[in-house]
C-alpha positions as CSV (number, residue, x, y, z in Angstrom):
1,X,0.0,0.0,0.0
2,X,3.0,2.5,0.7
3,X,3.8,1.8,-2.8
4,X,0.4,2.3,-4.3
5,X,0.7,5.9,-2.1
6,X,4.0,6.8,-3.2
7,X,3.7,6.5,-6.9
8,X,0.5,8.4,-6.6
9,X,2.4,11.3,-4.7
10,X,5.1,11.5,-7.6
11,X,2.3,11.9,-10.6
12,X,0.6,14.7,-8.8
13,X,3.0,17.1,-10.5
14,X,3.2,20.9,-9.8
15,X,1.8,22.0,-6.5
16,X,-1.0,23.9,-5.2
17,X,1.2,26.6,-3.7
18,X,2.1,27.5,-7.0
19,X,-1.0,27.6,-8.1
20,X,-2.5,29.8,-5.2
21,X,0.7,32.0,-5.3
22,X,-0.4,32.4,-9.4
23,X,-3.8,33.5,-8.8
24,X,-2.8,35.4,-5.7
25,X,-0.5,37.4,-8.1
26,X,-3.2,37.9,-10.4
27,X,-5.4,39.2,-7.7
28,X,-2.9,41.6,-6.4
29,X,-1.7,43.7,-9.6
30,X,-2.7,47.3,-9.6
31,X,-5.1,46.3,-12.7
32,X,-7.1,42.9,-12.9
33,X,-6.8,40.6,-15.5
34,X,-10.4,38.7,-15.7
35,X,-8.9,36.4,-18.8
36,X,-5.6,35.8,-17.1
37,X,-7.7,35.2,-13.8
38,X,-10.1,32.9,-15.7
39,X,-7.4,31.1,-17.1
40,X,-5.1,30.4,-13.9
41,X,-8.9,29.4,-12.3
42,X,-9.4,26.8,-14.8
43,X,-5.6,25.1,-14.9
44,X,-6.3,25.3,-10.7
45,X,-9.6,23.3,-11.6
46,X,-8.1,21.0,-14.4
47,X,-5.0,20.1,-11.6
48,X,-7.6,19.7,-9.1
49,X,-10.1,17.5,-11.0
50,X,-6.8,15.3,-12.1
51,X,-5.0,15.3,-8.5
52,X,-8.8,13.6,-7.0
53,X,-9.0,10.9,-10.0
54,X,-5.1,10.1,-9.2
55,X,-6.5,9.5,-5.4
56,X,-9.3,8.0,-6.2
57,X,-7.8,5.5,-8.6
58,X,-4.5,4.6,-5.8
59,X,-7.7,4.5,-3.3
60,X,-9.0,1.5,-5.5
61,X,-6.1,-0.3,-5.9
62,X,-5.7,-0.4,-2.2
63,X,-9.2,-0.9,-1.4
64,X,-8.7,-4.1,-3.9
65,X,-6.2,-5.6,-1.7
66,X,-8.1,-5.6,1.2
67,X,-9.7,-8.7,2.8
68,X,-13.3,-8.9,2.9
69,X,-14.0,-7.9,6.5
70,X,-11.5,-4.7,5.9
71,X,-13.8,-3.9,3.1
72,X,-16.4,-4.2,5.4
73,X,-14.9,-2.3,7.8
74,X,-13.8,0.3,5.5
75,X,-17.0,0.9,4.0
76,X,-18.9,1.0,7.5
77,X,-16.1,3.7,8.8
78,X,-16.5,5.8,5.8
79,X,-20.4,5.7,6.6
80,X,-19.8,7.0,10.0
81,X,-17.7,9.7,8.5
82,X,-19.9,10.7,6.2
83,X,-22.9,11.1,9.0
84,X,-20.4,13.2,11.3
85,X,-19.3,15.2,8.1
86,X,-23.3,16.2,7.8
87,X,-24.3,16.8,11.2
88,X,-21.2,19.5,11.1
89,X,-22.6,20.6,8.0
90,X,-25.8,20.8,9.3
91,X,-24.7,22.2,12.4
92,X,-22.8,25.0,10.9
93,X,-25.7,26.3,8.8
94,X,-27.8,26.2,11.5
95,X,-25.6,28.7,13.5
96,X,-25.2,30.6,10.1
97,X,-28.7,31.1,9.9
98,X,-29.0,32.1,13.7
99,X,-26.5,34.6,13.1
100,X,-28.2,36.1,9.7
């Protein structure tokens, strides 16, 4: 598995902080750029749609190797993840709308 996770780390390519850093400089010229903007916005989107499908696919491969009752174990932890991942959700737009 530390195999399947390093080979995914070395085809991420460049990183986010030079992306941020790119759009940041866009952001702070004394004149903005909309094109340039829109541009460095959709090569940040492009990187970040390809950087989730590289996780996603090393995810799989080490999901594959997992026994039955890890997969079953796997699949009921994401579950309770996902439920604590909504009631913060929930929770935060309730205090959002308390505070409106």
């Amino acid at each position: 598995m530390r195999d399947i996770m390093k080979e995914a780390h070395q085809k991420r390519g460049p990183g986010m902080k030079e992306e941020r850093q790119a759009l940041h400089t866009l952001v702070a010229s004394d004149s903005f750029d909309g094109a340039k903007a829109k541009a460095q916005i959709d090569a940040m989107s492009k990187a970040h749609s390809e950087r989730m499908l590289a996780r996603a696919k090393a995810e799989n491969k080490m999901y594959n190797l997992l026994t039955p009752e890890q997969k079953k174990q796997y699949n009921e932890n994401y579950q309770k993840r996902e439920q604590k991942m909504m009631e913060h959700m929930n929770k935060m737009k309730a205090q959002h709308e308390a505070a409106e």
